[in-house]
gemmi code that builds the backbone of each chain (N, CA, C; Angstrom):
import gemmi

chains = {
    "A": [
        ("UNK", (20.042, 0.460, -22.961), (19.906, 1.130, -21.664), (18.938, 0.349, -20.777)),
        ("UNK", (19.146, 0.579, -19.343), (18.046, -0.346, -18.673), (17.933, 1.184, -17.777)),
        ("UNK", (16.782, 0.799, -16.867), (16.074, 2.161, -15.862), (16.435, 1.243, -14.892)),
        ("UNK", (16.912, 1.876, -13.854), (17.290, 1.264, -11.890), (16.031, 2.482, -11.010)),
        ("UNK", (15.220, 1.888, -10.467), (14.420, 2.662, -9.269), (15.034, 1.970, -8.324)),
        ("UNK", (15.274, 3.306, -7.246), (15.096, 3.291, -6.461), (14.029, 3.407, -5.124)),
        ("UNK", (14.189, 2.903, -3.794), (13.287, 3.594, -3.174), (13.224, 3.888, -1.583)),
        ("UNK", (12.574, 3.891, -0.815), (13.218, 4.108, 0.699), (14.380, 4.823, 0.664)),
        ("UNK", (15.062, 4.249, 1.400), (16.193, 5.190, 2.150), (17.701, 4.957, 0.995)),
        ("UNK", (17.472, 4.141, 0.097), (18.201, 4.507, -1.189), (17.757, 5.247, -2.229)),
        ("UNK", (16.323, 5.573, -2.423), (16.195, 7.382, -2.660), (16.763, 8.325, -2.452)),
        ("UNK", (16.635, 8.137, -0.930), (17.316, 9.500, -0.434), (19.163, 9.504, -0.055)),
        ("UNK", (19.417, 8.302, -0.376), (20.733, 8.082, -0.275), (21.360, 9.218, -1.680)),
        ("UNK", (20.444, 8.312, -2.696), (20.927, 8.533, -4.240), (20.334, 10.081, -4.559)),
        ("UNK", (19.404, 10.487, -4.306), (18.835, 11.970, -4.640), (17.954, 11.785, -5.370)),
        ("UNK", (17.845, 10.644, -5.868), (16.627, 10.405, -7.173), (16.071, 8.969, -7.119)),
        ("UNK", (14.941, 8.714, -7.911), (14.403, 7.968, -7.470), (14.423, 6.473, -9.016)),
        ("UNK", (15.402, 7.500, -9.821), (15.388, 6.447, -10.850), (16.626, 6.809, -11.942)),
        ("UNK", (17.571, 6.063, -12.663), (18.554, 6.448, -13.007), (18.455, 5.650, -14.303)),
        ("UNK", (18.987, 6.245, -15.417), (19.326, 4.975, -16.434), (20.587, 4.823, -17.035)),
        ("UNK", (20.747, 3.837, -16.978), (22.044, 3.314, -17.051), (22.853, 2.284, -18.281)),
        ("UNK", (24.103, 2.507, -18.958), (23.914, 1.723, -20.658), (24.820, 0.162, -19.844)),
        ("UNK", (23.868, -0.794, -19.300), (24.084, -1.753, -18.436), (23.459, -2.475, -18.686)),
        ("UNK", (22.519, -2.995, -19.880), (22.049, -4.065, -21.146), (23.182, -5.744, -20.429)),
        ("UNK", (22.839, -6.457, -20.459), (23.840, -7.871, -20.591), (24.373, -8.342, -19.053)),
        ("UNK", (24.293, -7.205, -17.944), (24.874, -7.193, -16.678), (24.013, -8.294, -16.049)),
        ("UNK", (24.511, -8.396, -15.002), (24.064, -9.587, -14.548), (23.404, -8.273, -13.260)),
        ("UNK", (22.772, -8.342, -12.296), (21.499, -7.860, -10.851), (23.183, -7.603, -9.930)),
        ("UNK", (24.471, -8.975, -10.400), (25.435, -9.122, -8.839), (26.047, -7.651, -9.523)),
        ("UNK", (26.135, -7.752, -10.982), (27.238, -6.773, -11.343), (27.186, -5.659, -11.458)),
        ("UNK", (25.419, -5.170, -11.663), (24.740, -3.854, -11.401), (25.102, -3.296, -10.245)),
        ("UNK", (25.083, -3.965, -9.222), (25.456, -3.769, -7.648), (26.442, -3.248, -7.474)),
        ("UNK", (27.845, -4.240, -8.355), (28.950, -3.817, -7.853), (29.094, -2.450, -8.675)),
        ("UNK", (28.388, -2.487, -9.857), (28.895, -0.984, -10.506), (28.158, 0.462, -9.787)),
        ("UNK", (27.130, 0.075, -9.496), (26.341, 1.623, -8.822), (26.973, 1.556, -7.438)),
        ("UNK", (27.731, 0.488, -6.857), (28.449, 0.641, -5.327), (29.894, 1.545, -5.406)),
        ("UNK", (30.175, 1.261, -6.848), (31.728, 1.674, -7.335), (30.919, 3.494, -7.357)),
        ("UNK", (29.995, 3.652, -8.360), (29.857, 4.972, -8.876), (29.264, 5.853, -7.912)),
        ("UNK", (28.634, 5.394, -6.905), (28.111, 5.791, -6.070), (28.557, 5.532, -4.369)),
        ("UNK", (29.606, 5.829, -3.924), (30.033, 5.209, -2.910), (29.281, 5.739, -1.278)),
        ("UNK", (28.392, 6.364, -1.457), (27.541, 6.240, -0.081), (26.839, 5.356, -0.383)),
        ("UNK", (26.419, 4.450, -1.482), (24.899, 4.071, -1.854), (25.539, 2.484, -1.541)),
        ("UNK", (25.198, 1.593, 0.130), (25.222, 0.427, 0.027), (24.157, -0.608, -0.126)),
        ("UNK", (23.880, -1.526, -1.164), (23.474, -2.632, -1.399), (23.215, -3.814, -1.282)),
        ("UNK", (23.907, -3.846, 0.155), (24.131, -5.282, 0.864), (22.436, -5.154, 1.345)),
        ("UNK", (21.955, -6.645, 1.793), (20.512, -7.290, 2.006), (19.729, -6.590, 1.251)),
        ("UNK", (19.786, -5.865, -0.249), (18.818, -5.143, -0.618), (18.622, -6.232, -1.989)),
        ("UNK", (17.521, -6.477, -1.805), (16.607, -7.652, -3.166), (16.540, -6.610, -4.287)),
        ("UNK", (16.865, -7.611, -5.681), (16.173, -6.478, -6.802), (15.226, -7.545, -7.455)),
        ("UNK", (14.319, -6.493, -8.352), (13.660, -7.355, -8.922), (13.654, -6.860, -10.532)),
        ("UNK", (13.083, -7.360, -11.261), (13.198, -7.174, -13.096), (12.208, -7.181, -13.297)),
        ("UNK", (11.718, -6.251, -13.869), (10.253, -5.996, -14.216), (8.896, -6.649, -13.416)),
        ("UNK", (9.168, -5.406, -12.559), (8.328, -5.968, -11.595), (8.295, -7.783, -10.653)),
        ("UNK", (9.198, -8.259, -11.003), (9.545, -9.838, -10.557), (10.738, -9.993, -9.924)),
        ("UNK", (10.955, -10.695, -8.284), (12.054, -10.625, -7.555), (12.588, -11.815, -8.744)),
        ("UNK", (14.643, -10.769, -8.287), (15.114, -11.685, -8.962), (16.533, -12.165, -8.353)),
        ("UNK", (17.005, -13.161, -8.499), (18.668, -13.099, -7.955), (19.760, -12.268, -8.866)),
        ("UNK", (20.543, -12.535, -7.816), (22.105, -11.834, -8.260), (22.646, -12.657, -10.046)),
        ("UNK", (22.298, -13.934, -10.405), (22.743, -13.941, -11.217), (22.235, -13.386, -12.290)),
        ("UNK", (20.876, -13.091, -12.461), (20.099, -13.083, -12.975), (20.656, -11.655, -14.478)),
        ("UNK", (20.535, -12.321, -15.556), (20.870, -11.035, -16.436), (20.189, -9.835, -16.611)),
        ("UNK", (20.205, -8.620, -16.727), (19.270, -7.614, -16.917), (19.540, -7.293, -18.526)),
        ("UNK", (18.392, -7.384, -19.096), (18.216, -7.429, -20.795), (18.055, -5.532, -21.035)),
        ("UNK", (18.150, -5.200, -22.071), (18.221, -3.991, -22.849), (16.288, -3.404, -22.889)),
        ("UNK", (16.210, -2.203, -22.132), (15.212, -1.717, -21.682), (14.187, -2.617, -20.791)),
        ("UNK", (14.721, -3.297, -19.437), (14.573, -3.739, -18.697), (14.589, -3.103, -17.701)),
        ("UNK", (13.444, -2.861, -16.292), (13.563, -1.596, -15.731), (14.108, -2.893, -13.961)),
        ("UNK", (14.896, -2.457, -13.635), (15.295, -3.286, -12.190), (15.210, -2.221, -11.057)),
        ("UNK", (14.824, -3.096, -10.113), (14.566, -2.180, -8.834), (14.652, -2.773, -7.476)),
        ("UNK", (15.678, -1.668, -7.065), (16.152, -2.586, -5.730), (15.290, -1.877, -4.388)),
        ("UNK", (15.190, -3.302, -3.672), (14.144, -3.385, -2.753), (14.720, -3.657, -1.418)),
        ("UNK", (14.756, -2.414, -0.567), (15.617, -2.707, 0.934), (14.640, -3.849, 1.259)),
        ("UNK", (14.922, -4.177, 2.370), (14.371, -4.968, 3.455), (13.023, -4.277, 3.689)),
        ("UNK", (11.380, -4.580, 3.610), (10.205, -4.236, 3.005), (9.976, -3.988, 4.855)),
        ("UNK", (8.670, -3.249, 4.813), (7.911, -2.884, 6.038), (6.609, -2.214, 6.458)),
        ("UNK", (5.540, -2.828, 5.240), (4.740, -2.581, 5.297), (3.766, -2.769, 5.846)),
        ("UNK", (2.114, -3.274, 5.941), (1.647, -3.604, 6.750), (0.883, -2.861, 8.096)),
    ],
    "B": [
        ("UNK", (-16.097, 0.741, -15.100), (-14.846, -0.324, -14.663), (-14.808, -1.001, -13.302)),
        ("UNK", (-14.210, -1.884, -13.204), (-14.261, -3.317, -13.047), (-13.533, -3.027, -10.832)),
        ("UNK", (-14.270, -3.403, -10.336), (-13.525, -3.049, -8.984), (-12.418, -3.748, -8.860)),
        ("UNK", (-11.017, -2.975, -8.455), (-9.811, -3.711, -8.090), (-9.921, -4.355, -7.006)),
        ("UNK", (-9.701, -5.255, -6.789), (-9.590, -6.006, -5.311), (-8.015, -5.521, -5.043)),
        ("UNK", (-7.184, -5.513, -5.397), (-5.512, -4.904, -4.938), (-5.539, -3.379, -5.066)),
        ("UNK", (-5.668, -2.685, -4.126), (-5.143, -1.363, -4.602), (-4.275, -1.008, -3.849)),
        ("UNK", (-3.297, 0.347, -4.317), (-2.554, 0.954, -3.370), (-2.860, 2.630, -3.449)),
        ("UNK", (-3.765, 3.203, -2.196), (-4.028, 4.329, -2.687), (-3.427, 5.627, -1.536)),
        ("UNK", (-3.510, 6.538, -1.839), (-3.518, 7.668, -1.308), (-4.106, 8.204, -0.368)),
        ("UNK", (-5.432, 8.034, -0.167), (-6.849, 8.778, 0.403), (-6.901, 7.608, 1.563)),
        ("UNK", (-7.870, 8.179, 2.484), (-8.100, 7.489, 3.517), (-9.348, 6.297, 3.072)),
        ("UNK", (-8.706, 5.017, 3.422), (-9.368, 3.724, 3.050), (-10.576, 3.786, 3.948)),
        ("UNK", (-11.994, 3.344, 2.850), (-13.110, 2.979, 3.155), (-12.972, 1.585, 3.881)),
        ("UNK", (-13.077, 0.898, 4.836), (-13.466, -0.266, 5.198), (-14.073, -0.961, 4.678)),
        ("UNK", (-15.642, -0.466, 4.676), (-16.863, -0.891, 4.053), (-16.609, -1.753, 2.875)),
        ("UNK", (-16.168, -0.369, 1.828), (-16.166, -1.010, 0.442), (-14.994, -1.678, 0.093)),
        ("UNK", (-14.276, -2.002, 1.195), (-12.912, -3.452, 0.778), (-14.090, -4.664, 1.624)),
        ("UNK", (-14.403, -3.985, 2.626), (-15.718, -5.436, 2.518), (-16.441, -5.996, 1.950)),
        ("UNK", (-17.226, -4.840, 0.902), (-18.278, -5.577, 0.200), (-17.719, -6.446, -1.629)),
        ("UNK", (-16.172, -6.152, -1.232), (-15.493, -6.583, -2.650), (-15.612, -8.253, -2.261)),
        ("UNK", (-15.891, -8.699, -0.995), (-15.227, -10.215, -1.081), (-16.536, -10.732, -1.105)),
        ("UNK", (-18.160, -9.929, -0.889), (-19.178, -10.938, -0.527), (-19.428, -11.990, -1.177)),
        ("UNK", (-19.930, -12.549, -0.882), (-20.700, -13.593, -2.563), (-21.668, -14.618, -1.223)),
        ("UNK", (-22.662, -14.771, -2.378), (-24.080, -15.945, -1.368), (-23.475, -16.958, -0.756)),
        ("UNK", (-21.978, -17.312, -1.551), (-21.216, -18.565, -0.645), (-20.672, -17.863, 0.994)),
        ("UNK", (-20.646, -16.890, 1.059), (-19.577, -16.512, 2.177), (-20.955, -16.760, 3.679)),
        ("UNK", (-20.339, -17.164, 4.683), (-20.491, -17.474, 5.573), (-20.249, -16.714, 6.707)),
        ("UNK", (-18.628, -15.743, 6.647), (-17.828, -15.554, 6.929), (-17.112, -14.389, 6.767)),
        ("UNK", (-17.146, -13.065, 7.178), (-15.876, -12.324, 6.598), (-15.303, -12.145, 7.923)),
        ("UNK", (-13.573, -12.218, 7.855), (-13.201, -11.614, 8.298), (-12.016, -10.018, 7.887)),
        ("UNK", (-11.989, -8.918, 8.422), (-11.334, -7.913, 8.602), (-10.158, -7.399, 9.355)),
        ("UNK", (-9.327, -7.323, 8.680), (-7.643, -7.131, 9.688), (-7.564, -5.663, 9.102)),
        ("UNK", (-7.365, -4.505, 10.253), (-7.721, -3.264, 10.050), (-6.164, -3.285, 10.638)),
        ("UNK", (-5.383, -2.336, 9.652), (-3.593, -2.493, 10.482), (-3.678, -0.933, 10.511)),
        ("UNK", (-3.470, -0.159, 11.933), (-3.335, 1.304, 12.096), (-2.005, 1.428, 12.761)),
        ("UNK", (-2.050, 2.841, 12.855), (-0.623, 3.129, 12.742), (-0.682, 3.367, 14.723)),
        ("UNK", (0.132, 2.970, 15.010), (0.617, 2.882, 16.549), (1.730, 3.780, 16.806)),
        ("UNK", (1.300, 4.533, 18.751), (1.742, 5.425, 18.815), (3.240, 4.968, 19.126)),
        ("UNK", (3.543, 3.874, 20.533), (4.604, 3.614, 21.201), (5.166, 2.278, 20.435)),
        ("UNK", (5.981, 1.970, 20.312), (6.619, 0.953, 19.918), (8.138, 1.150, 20.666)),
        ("UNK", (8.246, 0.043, 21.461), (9.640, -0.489, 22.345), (10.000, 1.064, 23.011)),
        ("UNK", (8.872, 1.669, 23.322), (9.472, 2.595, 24.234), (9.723, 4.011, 23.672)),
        ("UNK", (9.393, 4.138, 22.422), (9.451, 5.422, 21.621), (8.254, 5.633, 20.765)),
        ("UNK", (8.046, 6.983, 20.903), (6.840, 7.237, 20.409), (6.685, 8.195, 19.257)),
        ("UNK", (5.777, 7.942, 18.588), (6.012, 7.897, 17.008), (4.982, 9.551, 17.002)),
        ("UNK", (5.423, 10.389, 15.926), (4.351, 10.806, 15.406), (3.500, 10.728, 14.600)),
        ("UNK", (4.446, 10.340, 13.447), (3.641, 10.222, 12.535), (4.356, 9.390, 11.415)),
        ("UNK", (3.818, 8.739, 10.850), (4.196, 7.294, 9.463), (4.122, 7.901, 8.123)),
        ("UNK", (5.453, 7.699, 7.507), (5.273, 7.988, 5.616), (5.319, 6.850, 5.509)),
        ("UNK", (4.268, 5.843, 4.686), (4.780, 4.965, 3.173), (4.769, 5.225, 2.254)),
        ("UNK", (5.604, 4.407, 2.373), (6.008, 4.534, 0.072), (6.128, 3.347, -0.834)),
        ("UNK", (5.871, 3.036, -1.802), (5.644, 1.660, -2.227), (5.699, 1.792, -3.901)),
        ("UNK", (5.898, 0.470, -4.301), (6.615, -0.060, -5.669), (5.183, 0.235, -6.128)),
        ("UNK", (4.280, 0.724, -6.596), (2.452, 0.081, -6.660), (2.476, -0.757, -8.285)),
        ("UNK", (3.289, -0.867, -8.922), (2.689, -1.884, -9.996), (3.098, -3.330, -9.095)),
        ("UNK", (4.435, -3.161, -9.052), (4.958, -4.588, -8.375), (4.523, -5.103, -6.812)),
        ("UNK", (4.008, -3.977, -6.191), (2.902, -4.390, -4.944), (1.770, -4.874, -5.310)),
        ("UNK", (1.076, -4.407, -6.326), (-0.115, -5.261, -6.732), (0.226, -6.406, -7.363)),
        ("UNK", (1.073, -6.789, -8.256), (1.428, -8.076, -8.801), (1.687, -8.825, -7.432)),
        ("UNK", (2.407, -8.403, -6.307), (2.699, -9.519, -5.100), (1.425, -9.275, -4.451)),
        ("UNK", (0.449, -8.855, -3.969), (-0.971, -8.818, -3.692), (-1.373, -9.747, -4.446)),
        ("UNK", (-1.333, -10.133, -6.017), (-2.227, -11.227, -6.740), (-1.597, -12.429, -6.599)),
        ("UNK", (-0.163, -11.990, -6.477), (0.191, -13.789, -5.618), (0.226, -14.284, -4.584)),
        ("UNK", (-0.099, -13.254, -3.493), (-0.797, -13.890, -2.034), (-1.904, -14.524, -2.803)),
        ("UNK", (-2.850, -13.874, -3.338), (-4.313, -14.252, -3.544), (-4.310, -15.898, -4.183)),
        ("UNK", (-3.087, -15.660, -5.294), (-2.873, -17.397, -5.683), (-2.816, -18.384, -4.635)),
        ("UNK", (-1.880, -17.876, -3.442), (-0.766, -18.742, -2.449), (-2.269, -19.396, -1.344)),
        ("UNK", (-3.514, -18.130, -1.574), (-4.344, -18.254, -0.674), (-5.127, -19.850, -1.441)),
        ("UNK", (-5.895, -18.882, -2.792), (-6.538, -19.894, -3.570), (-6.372, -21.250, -3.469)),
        ("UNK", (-4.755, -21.482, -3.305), (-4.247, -22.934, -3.203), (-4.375, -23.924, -2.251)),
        ("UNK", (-4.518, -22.868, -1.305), (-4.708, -23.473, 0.331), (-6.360, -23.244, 0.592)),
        ("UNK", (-7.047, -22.380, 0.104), (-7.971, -22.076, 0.897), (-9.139, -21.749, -0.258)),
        ("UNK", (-9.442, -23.138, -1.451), (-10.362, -22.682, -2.653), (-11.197, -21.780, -2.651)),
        ("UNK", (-11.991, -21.844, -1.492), (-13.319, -21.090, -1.756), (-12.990, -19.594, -0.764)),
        ("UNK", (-12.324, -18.956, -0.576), (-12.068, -17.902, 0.151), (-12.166, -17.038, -1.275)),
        ("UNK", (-12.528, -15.364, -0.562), (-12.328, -14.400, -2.094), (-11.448, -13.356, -0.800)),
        ("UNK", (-10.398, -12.638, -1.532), (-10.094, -11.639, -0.892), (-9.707, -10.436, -1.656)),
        ("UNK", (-9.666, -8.930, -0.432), (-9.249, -7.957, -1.242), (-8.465, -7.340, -0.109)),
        ("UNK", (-7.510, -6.053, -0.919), (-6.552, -6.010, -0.131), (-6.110, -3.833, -1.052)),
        ("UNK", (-6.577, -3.604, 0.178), (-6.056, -2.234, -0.028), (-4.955, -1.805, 1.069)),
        ("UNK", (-4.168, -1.016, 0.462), (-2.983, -0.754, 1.644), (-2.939, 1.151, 1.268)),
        ("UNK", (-2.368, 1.903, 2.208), (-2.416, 3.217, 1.813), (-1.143, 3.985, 1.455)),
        ("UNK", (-0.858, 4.738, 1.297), (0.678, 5.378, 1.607), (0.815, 6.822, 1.126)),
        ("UNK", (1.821, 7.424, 1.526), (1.774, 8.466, 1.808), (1.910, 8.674, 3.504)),
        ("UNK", (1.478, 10.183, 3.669), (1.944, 10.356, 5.503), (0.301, 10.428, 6.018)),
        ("UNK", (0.670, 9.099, 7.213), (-0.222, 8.897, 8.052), (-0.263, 9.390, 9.465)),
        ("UNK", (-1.171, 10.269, 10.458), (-1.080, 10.118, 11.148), (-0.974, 9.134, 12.609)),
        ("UNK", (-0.908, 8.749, 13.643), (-1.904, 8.069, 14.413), (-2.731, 7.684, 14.595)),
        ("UNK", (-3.449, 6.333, 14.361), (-4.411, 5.612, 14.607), (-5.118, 5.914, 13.112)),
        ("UNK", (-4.548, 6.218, 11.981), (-5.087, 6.350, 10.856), (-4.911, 4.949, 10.138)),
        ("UNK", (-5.557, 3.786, 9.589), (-5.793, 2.964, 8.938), (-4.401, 2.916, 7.538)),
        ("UNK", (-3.780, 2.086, 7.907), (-2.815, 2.110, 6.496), (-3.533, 0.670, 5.872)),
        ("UNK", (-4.108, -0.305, 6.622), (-3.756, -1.376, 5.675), (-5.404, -2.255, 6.030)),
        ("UNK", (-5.907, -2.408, 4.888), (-6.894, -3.264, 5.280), (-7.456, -5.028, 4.400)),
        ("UNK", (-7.548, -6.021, 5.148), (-7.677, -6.869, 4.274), (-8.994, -7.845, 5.171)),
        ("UNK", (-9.412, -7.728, 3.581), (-11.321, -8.353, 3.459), (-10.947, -10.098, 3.409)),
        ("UNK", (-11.091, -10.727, 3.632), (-11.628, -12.955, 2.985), (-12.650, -13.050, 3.930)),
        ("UNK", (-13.405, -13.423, 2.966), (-14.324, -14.259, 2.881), (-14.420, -15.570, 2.767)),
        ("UNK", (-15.196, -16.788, 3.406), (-15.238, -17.747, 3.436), (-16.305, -18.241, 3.663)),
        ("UNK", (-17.223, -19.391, 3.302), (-18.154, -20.690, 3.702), (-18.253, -20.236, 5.319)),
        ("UNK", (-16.812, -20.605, 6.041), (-16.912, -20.822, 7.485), (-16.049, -19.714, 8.233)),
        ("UNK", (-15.921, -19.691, 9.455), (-15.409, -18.436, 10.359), (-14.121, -18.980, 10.330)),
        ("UNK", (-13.779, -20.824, 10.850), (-12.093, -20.959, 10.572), (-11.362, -20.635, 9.669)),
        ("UNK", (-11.703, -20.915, 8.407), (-10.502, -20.394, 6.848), (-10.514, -19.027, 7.008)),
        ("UNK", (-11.325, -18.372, 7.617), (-11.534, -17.074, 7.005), (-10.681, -16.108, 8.202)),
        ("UNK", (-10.580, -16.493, 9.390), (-9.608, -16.085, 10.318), (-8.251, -17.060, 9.244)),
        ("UNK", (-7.767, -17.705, 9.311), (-6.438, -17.841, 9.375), (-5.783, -17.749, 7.375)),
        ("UNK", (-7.007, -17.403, 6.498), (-6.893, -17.094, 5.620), (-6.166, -15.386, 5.749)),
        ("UNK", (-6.997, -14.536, 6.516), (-6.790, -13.344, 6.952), (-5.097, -13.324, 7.305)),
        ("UNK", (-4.766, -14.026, 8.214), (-3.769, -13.660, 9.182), (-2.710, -14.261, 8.118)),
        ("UNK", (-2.737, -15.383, 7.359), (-1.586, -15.650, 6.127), (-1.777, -14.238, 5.186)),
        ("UNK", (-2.328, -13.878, 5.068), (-2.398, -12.589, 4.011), (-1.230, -11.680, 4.419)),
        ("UNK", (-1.377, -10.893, 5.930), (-0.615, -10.244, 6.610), (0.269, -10.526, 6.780)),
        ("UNK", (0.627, -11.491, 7.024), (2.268, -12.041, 7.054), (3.115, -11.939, 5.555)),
        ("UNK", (2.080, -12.458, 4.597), (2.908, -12.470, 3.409), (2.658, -11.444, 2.749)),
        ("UNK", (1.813, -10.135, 3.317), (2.499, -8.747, 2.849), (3.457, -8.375, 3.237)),
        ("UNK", (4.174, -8.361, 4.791), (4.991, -8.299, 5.429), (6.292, -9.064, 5.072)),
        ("UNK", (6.022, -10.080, 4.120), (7.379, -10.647, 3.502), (7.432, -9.740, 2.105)),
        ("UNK", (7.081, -10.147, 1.313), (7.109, -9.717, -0.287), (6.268, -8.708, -1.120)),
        ("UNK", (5.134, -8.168, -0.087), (5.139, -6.623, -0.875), (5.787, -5.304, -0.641)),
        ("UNK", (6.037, -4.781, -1.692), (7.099, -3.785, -1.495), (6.332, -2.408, -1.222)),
        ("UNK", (6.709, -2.181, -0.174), (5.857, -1.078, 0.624), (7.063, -0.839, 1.905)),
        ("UNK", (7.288, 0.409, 2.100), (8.154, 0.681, 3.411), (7.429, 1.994, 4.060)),
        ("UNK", (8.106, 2.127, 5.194), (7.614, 2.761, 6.092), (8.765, 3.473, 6.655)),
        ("UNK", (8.414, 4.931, 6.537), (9.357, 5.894, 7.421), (8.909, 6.306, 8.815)),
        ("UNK", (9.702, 6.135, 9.636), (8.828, 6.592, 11.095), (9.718, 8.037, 11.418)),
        ("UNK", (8.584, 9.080, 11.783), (9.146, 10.373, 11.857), (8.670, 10.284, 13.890)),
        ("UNK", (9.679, 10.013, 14.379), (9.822, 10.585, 16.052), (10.187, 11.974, 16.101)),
        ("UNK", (10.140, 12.034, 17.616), (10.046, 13.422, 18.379), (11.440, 13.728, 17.627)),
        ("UNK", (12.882, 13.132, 17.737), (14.271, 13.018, 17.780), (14.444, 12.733, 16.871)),
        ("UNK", (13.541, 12.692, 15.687), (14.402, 12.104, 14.099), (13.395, 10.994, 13.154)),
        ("UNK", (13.960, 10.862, 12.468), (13.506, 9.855, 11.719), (13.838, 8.936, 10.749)),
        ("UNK", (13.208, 7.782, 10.769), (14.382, 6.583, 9.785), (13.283, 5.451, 8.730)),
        ("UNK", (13.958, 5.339, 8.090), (13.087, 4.220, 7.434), (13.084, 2.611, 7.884)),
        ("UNK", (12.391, 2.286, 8.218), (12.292, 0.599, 8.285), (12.257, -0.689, 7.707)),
        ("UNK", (13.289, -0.942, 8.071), (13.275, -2.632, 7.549), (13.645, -3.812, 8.573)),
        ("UNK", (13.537, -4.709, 7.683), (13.808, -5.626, 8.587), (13.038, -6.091, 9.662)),
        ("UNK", (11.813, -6.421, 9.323), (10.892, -6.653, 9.888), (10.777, -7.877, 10.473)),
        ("UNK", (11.315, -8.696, 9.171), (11.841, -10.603, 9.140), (12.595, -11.160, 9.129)),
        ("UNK", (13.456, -10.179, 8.330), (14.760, -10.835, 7.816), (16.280, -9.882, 8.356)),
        ("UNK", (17.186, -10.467, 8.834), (18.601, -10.146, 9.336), (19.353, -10.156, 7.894)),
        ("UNK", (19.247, -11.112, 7.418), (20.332, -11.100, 6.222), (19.764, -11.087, 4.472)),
        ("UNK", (19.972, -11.148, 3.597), (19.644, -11.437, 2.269), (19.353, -12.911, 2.205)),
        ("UNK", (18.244, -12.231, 1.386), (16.981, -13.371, 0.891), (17.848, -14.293, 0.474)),
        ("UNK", (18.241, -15.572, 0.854), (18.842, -16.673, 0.539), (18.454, -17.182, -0.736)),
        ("UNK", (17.673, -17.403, -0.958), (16.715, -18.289, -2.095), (16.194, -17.136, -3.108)),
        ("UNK", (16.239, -15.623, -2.974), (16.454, -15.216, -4.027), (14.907, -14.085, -4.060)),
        ("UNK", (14.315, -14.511, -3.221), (13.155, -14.078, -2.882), (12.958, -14.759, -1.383)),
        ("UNK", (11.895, -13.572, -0.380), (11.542, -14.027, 0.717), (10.815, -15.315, 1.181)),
        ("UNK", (10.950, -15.755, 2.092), (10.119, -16.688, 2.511), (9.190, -16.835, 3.542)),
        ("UNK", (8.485, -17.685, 3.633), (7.208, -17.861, 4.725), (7.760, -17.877, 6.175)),
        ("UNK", (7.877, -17.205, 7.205), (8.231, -17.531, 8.212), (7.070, -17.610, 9.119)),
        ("UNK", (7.287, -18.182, 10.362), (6.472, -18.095, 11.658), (5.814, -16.934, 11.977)),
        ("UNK", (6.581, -16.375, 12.059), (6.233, -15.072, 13.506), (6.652, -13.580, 13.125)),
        ("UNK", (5.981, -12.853, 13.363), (6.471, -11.719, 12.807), (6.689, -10.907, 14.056)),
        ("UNK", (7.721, -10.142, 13.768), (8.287, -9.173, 15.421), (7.955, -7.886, 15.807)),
        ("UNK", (7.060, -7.649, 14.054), (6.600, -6.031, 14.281), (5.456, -6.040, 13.238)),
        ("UNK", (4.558, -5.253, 14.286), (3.407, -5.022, 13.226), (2.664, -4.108, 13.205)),
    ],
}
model = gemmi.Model(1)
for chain_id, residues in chains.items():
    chain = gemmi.Chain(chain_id)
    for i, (resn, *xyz) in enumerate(residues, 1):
        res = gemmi.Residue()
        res.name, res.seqid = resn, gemmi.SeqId(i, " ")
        for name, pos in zip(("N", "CA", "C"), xyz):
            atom = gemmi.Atom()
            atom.name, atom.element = name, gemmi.Element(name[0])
            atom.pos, atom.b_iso = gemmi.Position(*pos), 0.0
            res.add_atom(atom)
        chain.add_residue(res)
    model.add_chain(chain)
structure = gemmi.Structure()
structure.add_model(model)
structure.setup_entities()
């Protein structure tokens, strides 16, 4: 199993702020396409994820209890 | 225990004591970038600001500004508290302490800090107007991070 946080306005897209999912071996592109499939208000386009705490790309594999978290476009400051 | 120089807290930020985190007999120099929350922006006026933020993985990108600084700017020390939660007007969300030898590193040590929170720490901001309210992005960037992570740009369009 891996944990997906969410946050901003894909919080409130999704209702929750963290989901887990049996998605061990996936690659960050393919996580995307599967929570875009299961979730069809929830879009993902320009949104960065990162893997334990570390930005990461789309190819990037997500390993078995690995927590990923996608990061809209930031605005802090 | 040990003072954090990165925090991300709740409560209304002391100034002071994010100042006295950077002193040391070397410093010459502090400067202070106090970021509050503003009423009008492009013509609409705000009431009031929620942030919300990643806080383990905001402090890990807080300690790699501090590297990105170190590299450029050896002898600078900095600290860096940001707030979140709902802010009113003119309430302090973001404050950042460097210190330096001299007054130049320590101004433009400051002002690289701010920018590269504004790229890669994860912190957002909901703006609640008279008419609604939305979350913000896109502060820098139009499209996805090319390279996989953000990058250093010029100029920032909102602050």
């Amino acid at each position: 199993m891996i944990e997906i946080l969410f946050f901003a306005h894909l919080q409130e897209t999704m209702g929750q702020s963290n989901l887990a999912a049996p998605l061990a071996g996936k690659t960050v592109a393919e996580i995307k396409d599967w929570l875009e499939n299961e979730y069809p208000l929830l879009s993902l386009k320009q949104v960065m994820a990162a893997i334990n705490e570390e930005f990461a790309v789309d190819q990037t594999i997500v390993k078995d209890s690995d927590t990923i978290a996608f990061i809209p476009p930031i605005s802090g400051g | 225990m040990q003072t954090k120089k990165f925090e991300i807290i709740e409560q209304a930020i002391d100034v002071e004591s994010i100042r006295q985190k950077v002193m040391s007999r070397n410093a010459g120099a502090v400067t202070l970038f106090i970021g509050t929350v503003r009423e009008m922006t492009k013509g609409k006026k705000t009431l009031s600001l929620q942030y919300e933020a990643y806080p383990p993985m905001a402090v890990k990108m807080l300690e790699q500004i501090e590297r990105e600084m170190l590299e450029k700017w050896p002898e600078v020390k900095v600290a860096i508290t940001h707030r979140v939660g709902h802010l009113q007007i003119s309430d302090i969300a973001v404050v950042i302490a460097v210190s330096s030898p001299h007054r130049k590193v320590a101004y433009e040590a400051n002002e690289f800090a701010i920018e590269r929170i504004k790229q890669i720490v994860p912190i957002w901001k909901k703006e609640h107007w008279e008419d609604g309210t939305a979350w913000i992005g896109d502060q820098l960037e139009n499209v996805p991070y090319p390279k996989g992570h953000p990058e250093l740009e010029e100029e920032s369009q909102n602050d």
